[in-house]
N, C-alpha and C positions, 0 to 999 in steps of 0.2 A: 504493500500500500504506500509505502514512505517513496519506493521507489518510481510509481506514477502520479504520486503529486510533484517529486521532482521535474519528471519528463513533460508535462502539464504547466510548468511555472518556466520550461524552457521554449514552448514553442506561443508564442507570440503574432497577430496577423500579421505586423510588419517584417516576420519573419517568414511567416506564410507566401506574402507578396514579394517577396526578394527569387523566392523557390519558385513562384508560377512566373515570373518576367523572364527568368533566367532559361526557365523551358518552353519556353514559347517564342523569345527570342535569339534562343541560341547559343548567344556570348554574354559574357559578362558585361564587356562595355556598352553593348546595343542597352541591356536592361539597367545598366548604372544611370546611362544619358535620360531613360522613361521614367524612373523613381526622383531622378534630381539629389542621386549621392555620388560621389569620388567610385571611380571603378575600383581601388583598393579597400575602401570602406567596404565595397559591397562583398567582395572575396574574401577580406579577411570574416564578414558576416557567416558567408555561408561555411568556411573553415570552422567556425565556433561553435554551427549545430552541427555538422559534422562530428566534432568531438566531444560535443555533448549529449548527443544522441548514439554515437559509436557506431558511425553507419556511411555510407558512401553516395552522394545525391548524382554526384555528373561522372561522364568518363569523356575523354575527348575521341572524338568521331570526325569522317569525314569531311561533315558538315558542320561541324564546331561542337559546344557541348552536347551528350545527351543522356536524358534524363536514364538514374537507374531504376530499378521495381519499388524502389524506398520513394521516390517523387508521388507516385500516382497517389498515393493516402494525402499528402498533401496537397494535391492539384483538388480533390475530390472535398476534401472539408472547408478550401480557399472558395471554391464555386459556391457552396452553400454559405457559407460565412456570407460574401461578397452580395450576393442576393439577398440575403435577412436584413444586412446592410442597409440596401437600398431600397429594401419595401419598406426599410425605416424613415429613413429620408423621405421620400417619397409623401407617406403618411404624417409625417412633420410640417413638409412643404406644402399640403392641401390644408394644413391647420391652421397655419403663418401664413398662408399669403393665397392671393387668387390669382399671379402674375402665371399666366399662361407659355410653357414652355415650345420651344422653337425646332421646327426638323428642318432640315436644311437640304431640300433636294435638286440634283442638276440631272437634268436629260435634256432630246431636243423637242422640239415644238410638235413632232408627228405624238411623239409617247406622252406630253402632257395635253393634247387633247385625248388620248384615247383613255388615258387611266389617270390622271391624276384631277383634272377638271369635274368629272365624275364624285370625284372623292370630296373635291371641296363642295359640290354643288350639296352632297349629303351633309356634310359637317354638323356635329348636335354641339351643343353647349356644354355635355357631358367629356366630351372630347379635352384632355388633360394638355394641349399642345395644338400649335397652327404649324402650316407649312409655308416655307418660305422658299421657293421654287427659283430654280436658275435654266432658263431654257436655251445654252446653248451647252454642245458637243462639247465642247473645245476645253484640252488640260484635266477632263473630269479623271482619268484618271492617279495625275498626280494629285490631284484634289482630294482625292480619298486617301493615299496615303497620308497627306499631311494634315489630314481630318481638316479640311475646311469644308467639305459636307457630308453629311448622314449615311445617303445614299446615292446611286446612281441607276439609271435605268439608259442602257445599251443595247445595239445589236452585238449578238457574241464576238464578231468578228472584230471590234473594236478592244475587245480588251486582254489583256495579258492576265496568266497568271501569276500569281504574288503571294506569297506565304503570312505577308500581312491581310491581303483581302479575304471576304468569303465572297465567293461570288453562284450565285444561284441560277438555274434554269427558268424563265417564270412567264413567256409568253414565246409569240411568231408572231411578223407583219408579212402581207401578201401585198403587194403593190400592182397595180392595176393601170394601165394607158390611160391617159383621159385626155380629150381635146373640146372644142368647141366645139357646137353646131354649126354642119356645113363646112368643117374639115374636109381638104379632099381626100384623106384615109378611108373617108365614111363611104365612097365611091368603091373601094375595096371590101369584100363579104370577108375575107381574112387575110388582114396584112403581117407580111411576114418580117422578121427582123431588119431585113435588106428593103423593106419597103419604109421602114419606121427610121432607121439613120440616115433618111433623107429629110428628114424635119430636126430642127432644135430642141434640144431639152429644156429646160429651165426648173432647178432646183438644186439642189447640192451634190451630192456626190452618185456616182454609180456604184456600188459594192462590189468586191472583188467575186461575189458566188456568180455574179452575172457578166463579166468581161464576156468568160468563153463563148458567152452567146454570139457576142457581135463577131468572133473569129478575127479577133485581132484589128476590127478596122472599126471604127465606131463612127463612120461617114461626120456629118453634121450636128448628129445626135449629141456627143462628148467630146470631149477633148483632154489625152491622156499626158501627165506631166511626165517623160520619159523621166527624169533623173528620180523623183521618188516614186512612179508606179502609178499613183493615186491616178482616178480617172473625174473629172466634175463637168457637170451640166454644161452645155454652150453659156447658160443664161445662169449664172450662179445666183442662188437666190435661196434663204435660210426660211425666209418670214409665209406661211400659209398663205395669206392674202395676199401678197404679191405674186407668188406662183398661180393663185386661183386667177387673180385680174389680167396676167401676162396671158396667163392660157386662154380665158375667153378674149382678147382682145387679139391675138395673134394664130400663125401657125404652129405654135411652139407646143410640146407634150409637156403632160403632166407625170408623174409616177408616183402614187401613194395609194395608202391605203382606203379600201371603199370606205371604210367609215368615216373616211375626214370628209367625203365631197355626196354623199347622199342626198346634204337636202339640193344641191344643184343639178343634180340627174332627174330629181323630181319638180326642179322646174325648167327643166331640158335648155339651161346653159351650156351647161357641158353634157359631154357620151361617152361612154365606156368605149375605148375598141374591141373589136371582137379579138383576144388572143388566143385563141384554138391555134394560132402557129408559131404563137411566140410568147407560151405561156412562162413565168417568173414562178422559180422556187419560192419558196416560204423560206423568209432570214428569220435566225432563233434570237429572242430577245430575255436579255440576262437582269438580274438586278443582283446590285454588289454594293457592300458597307465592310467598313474596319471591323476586325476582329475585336477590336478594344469595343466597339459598341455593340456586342455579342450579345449582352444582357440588358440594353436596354428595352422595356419595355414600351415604350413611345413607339419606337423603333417595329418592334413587334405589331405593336396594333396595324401599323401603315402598313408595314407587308401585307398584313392579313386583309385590310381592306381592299389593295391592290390585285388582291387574289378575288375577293370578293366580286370585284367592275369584270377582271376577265371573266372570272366566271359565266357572270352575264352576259358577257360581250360572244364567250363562244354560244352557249344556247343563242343567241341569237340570229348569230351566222347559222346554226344550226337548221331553226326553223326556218329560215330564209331561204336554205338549199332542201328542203323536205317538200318531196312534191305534191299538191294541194289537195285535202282530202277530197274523196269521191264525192259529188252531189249523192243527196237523200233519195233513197228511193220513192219515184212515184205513186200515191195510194192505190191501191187495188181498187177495182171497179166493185161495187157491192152484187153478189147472185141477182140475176135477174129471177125475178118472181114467175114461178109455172104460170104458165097460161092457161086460163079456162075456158079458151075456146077451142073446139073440137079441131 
């Protein structure tokens, strides 16, 4: 008994918190610079429960330290510590004060109409946090490393892996031709790729899943930066409403998703082209946040609401492509009544 109140009066959370940075991030110095101690302070720290505990935490490995089977009891009561924590705070800060807390999220303008607008449009009062939304591409992902926001909502192909992000699966965009009324494409029952890079594009980038289609030559449609790869619209152009107004006012194509331009097909500004010959993969759409906000619960909610809009968003495409139920069958005619005449 004398002897587990000692080992109890040795381990401490800010000793706890030295053990989970140090295995998560690898090296000592990485986790000395996140805690804000001297890298020798923190070595000679973890040396001291080492010997106080009589037990061995790291071994050096390829990749710098790694944890031994003595870490995981520590990682496993830090995770619960850290969360009891914070449903304390938390429950503090609902008592003190009504100052509503802030998520900080950057995608581009196609992803914050399809899911994030949605989300504000519902917003209740109950809601512990507002969103503070950054609609362009650009730097998001050094921006998550250096936590200057929450989250990020990307096409996959945009983002690297990083042993500081978590990065998730969590949608597709289907992108669609659109032109005006009375495009001469419309004169064609299916235009094909070689019919389509004879018009301009106007919108931001082509994605690398779609080069191969053009076979290397992307006519009029783009225009490829040989030195970096990258390929962008003739008509570069980030903002929906400009792309919408360039498209109905000119020859130039659209490419987005049906959801963003629906109510304008229903008041026949613009047209779908028919692509039966030059149909567009489906791009996989990722969301990604620091692993240090792993246990934010704010955090949590949003995802889950995010999941929520797709959700509805696929039933909807769902019902959209389900072909129309049968008409009701016609009443039967009632028996005619025997006749009584011979």
């Amino acid at each position: 008994m004398e002897k587990l109140r000692s080992i109890k009066s040795k381990i401490t959370f800010r000793k706890l918190e030295m053990i989970e940075a140090v295995a998560r991030r690898g090296t000592v110095s990485a986790a000395a610079e996140e805690l804000a101690i001297s890298q020798p302070a923190l070595t000679q720290a973890l040396k001291g429960i080492e010997a106080d505990l009589d037990i061995i935490l790291f071994t050096r490995g390829k990749r710098g330290l790694e944890p031994t089977a003595f870490v995981a009891p520590f990682l496993t009561h830090f995770a619960i510590i850290q969360a009891e924590l914070q449903a304390t705070q938390r429950e503090l800060s609902n008592k003190t004060s009504t100052k509503k807390r802030t998520l900080i999220v950057q995608c581009g303008q196609r992803s914050a109409k399809l899911w994030i607008e949605p989300i504000e449009a519902k917003a209740s009062p109950e809601r512990p946090y507002t969103i503070n939304l950054n609609e362009t591409i650009y730097d998001m992902y050094d921006h998550l490393i250096e936590r200057k926001i929450d989250l990020a909502i990307l096409p996959a192909f945009r983002f690297d892996k990083a042993s500081e992000l978590m990065i998730r699966p969590f949608s597709f965009m289907r992108n669609q031709f659109i032109c005006r009324a009375g495009h001469p494409l419309l004169s064609l029952k299916a235009p094909s790729f070689r019919d389509i890079k004879n018009y301009p594009h106007v919108g931001d980038i082509v994605v690398p899943q779609y080069h191969h289609l053009f076979e290397g030559n992307f006519g009029h449609f783009a225009v490829k930066d040989e030195a970096t790869g990258e390929v962008k619209a003739t008509f570069f152009e980030t903002s929906l409403e400009q792309i919408f107004l360039k498209v109905k006012s000119s020859d130039a194509l659209g490419l987005l998703p049906p959801d963003l331009f629906s109510s304008f097909i229903q008041d026949k500004s613009l047209v779908v082209l028919n692509d039966s010959r030059c149909r567009l993969p489906e791009l996989p759409v990722t969301i990604a946040y620091h692993k240090d906000n792993v246990n934010n619960p704010d955090l949590h909610d949003f995802i889950a609401c995010l999941r929520e809009v797709e959700l509805q968003r696929i039933q909807f495409f769902n019902d959209a492509s389900a072909p129309p139920p049968p008409p009701p069958p016609l009443p039967r005619s009632p028996p005619s009544a025997p006749s009584l005449l011979p």
